[in-house]
C-alpha positions as CSV (number, residue, x, y, z in Angstrom):
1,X,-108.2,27.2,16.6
2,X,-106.0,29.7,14.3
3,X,-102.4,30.2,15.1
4,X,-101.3,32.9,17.5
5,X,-97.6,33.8,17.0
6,X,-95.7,35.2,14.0
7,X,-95.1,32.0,11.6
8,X,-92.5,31.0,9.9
9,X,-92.3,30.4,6.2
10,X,-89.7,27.7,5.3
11,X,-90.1,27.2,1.6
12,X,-90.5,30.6,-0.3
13,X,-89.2,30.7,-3.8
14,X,-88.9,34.6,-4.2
15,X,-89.9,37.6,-3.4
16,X,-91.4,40.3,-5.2
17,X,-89.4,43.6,-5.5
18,X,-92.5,45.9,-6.4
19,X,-93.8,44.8,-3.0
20,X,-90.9,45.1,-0.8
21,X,-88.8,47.6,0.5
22,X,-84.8,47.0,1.0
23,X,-82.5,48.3,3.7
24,X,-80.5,50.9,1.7
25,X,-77.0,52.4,3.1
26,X,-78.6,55.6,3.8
27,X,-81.9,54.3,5.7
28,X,-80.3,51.4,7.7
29,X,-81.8,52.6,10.5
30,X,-85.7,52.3,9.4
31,X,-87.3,49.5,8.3
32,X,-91.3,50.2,6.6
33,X,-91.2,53.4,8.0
34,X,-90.2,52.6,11.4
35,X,-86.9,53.7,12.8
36,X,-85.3,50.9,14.8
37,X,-83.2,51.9,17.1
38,X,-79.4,50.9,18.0
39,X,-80.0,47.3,19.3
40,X,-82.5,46.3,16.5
41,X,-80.1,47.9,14.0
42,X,-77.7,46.0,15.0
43,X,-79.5,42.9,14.9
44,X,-80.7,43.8,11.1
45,X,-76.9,44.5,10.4
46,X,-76.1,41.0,11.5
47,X,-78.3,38.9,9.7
48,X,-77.1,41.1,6.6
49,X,-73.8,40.8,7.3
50,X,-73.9,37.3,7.8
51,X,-76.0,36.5,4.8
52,X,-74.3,39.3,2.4
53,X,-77.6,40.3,1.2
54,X,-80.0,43.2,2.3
55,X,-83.0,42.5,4.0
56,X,-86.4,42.9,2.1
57,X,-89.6,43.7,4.4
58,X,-93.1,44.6,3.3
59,X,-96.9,45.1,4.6
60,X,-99.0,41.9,3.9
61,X,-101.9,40.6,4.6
62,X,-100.9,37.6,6.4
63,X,-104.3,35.8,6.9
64,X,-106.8,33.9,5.0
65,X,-109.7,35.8,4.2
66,X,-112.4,33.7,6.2
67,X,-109.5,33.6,9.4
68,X,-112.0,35.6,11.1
69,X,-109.2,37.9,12.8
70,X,-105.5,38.5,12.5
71,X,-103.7,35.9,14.2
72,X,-100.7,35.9,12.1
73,X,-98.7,39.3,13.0
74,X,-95.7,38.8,11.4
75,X,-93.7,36.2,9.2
76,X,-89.6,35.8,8.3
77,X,-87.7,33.5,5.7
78,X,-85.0,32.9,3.5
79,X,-85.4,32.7,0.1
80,X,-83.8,30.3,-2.2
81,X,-81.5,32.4,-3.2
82,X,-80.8,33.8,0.4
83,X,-82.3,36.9,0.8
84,X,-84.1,37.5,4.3
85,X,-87.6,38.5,4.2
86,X,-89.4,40.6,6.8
87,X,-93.6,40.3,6.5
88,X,-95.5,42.4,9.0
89,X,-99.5,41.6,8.7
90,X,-101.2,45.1,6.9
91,X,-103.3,45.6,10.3
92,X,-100.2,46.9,11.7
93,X,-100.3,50.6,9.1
94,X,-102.5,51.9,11.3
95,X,-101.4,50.4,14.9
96,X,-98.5,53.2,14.8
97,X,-94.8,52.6,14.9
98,X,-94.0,51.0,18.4
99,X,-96.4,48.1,18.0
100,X,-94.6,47.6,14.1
101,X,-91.2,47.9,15.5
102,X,-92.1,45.1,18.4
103,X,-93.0,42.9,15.1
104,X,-89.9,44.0,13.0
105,X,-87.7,43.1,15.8
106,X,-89.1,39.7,16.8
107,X,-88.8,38.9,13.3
108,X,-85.2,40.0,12.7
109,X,-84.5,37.7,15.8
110,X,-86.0,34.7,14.0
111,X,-83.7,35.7,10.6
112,X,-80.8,36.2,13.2
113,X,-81.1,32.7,14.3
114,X,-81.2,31.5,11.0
115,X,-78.0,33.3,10.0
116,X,-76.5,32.3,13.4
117,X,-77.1,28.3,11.5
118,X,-80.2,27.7,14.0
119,X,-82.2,25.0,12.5
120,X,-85.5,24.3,10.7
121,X,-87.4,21.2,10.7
122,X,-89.9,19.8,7.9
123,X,-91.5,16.4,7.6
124,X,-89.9,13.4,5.4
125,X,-92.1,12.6,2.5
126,X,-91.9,8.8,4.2
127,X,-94.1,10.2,7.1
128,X,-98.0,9.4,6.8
129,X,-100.7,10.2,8.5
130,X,-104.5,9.0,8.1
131,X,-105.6,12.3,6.3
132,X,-102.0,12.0,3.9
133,X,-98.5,13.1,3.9
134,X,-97.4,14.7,7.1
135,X,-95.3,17.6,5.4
136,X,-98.9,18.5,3.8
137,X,-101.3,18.6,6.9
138,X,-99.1,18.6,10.0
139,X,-96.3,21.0,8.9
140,X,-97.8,24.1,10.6
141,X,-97.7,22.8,13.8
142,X,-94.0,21.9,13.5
143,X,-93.2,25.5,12.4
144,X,-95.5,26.5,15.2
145,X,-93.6,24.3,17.6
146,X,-90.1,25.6,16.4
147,X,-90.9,29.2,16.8
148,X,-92.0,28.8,20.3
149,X,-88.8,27.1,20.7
150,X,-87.2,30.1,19.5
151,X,-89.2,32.5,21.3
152,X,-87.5,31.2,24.2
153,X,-84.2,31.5,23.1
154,X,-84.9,34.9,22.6
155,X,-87.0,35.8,25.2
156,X,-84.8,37.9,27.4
157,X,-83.8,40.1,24.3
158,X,-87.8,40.9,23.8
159,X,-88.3,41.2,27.8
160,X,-85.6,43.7,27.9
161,X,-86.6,46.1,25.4
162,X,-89.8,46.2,26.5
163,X,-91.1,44.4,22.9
164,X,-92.9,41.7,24.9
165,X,-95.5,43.9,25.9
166,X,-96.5,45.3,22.7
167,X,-97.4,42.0,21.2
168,X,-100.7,40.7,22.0
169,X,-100.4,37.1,21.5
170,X,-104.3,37.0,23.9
171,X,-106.8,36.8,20.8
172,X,-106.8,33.3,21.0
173,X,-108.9,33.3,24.7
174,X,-111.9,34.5,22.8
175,X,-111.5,32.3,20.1
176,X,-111.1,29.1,22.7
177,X,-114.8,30.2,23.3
178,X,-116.3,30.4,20.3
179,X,-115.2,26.9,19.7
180,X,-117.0,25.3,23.0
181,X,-116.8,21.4,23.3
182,X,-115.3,20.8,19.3
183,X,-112.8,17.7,19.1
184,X,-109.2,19.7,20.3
185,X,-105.7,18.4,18.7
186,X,-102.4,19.5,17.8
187,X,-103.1,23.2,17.5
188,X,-104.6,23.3,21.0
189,X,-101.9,21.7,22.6
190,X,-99.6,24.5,20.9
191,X,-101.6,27.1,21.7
192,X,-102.0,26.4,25.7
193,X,-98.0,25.6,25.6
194,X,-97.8,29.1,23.9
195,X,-100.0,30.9,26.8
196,X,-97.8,29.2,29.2
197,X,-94.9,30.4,28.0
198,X,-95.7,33.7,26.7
199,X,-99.0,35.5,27.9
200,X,-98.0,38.3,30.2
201,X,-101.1,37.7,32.5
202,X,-101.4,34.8,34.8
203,X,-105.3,35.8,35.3
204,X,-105.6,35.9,31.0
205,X,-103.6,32.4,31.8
206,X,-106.4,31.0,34.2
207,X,-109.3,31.9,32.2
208,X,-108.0,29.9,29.1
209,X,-107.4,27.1,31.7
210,X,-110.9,27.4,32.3
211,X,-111.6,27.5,29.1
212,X,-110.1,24.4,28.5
213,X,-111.5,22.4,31.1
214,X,-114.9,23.6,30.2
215,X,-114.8,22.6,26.2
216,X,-113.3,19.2,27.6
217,X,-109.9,19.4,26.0
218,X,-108.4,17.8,29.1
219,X,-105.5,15.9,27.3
220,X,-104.7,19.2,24.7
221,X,-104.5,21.1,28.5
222,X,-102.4,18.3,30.0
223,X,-100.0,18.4,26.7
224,X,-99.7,21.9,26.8
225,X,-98.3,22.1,30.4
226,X,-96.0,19.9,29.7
227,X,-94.7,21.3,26.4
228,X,-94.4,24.2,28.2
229,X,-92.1,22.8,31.0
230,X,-89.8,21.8,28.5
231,X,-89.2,24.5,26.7
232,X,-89.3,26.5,29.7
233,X,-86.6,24.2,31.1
234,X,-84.1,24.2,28.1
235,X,-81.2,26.6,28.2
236,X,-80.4,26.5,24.1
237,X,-77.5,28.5,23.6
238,X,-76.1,26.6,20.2
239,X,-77.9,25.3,16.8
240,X,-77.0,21.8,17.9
241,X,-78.8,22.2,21.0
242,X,-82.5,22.4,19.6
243,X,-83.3,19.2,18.2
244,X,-82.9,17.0,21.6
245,X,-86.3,19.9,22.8
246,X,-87.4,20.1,19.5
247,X,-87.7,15.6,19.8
248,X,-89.1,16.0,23.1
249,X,-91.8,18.1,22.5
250,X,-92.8,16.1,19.5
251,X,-93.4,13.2,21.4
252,X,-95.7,15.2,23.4
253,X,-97.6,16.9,20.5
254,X,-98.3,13.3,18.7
255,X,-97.4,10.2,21.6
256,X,-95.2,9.0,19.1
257,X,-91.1,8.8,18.6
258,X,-89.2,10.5,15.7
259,X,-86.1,11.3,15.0
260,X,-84.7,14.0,12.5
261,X,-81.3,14.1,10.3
262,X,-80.2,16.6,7.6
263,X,-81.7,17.5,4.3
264,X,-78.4,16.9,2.1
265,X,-80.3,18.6,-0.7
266,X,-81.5,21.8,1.5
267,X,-80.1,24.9,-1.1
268,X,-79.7,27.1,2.1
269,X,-77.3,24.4,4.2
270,X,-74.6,26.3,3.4
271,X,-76.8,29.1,5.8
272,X,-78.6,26.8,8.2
273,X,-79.5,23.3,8.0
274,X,-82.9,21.8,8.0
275,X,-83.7,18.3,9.7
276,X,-86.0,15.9,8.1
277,X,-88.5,14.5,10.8
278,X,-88.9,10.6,10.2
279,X,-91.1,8.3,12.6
280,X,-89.3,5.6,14.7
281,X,-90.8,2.2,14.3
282,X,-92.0,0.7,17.2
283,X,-89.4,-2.3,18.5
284,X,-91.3,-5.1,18.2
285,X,-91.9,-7.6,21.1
286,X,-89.4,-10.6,21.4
């Protein structure tokens, strides 16, 4: 099942000038177009104030060609060289400017944590799975898993503006049917946890329930639920307060045990740090 919430990109190299637009001194109110507002001004005159750089956004098309939809609405990074990016999927040109500003400003909350030293999380190259390394085919659900993370520690900022609405995060119901009784794993464990916690309707809520029961993806349901009643239960108000939820949920998502320390050589610790997820070892029996 494709992804349904903005995505985060954690290893960009640049970005390309032509395509962008920056945040000039005399348009710091607008971003593509789309006048912010005070309260999303101010969070784009954070993160540039923290990170001394302007912020770069553009239109992109944000999904694979054969996706079959758009799923991904919007994406946010740091480049290398610490510039904030701001991606808003091309569908969004003609959806007019509230529904682009909702995007803008769920994105510039993502950049703000960043600035604010919230941490990332990627994979060691120690951990394998059967199908390779895990930083090469299971490193979209951890980014998946971190934004919902975020999205809660945000969550009252997009409730009270009124942004929450305008995001339909729902696509995903139909596309839980299409895929009728087909093996479920990670991604549908994320994506029930993600209705849980962010679908505006509790009837949208039951049918994907339904849904779930009815393709027999019984343990990706029971996962979800409790993923869900985590992050619903954490109260994250500081950087060092996300790994401990972050852990917890892991061990959910995969029935294993990890545990996650620094990247020393990250070229944006200075700005945020990001955690290297390694496995624990089972204790062997004495």
């Amino acid at each position: 099942m494709k992804r349904l919430a903005a995505t985060l990109c954690l290893l960009a190299l640049c970005c390309h000038a032509a395509a962008a637009q920056a945040v000039r001194p005399d348009d710091a109110r607008r971003l593509l177009g789309v006048r912010l507002g005070a309260e999303v001004s101010a969070w784009l005159e954070e993160v540039e104030g923290k990170l001394g750089r302007e912020v770069y956004a553009e239109f992109a098309e944000l999904d694979a060609p054969d996706a079959g939809g758009d799923y991904t609405l919007g994406a946010s990074y740091l480049t290398r060289a610490g510039v904030a990016v701001v991606r808003v999927d091309e569908s969004f040109r003609a959806r007019g400017e509230q529904q682009t500003r909702a995007v803008i400003a769920h994105e510039l909350l993502h950049l703000r944590l960043r600035a604010r030293g919230y941490p990332l999380f990627l994979f060691s190259p120690t951990v394998q799975t059967r199908r390779g390394p895990a930083e090469d085919v299971e490193q979209e659900h951890v980014n998946d898993l971190v934004s919902m993370i975020e999205h809660r520690v945000f969550a009252a900022e997009m409730r009270r503006t009124g942004f929450d609405r305008l995001i339909d995060l729902t696509n995903g119901l139909d596309a839980a049917r299409r895929r009728g009784r087909t093996p479920d794993g990670q991604a549908e464990v994320l994506n029930y946890a993600r209705a849980s916690l962010e679908w505006n309707d509790a009837r949208l809520v039951e049918e994907f329930t339904a849904v779930y029961r009815a393709n027999g993806w019984t343990r990706s349901l029971e996962g979800g639920r409790r993923m869900a009643e985590i992050i619903r239960a954490a109260d994250i108000r500081a950087p060092t307060e996300v790994a401990p939820v972050f852990l917890r949920c892991m061990s959910v998502l995969y029935g294993a045990s990890f545990r996650v320390e620094p990247d020393r050589r990250f070229a944006l610790a200075k700005i945020y740090p990001q955690m290297l997820i390694y496995a624990e070892r089972p204790r062997g029996r004495r």
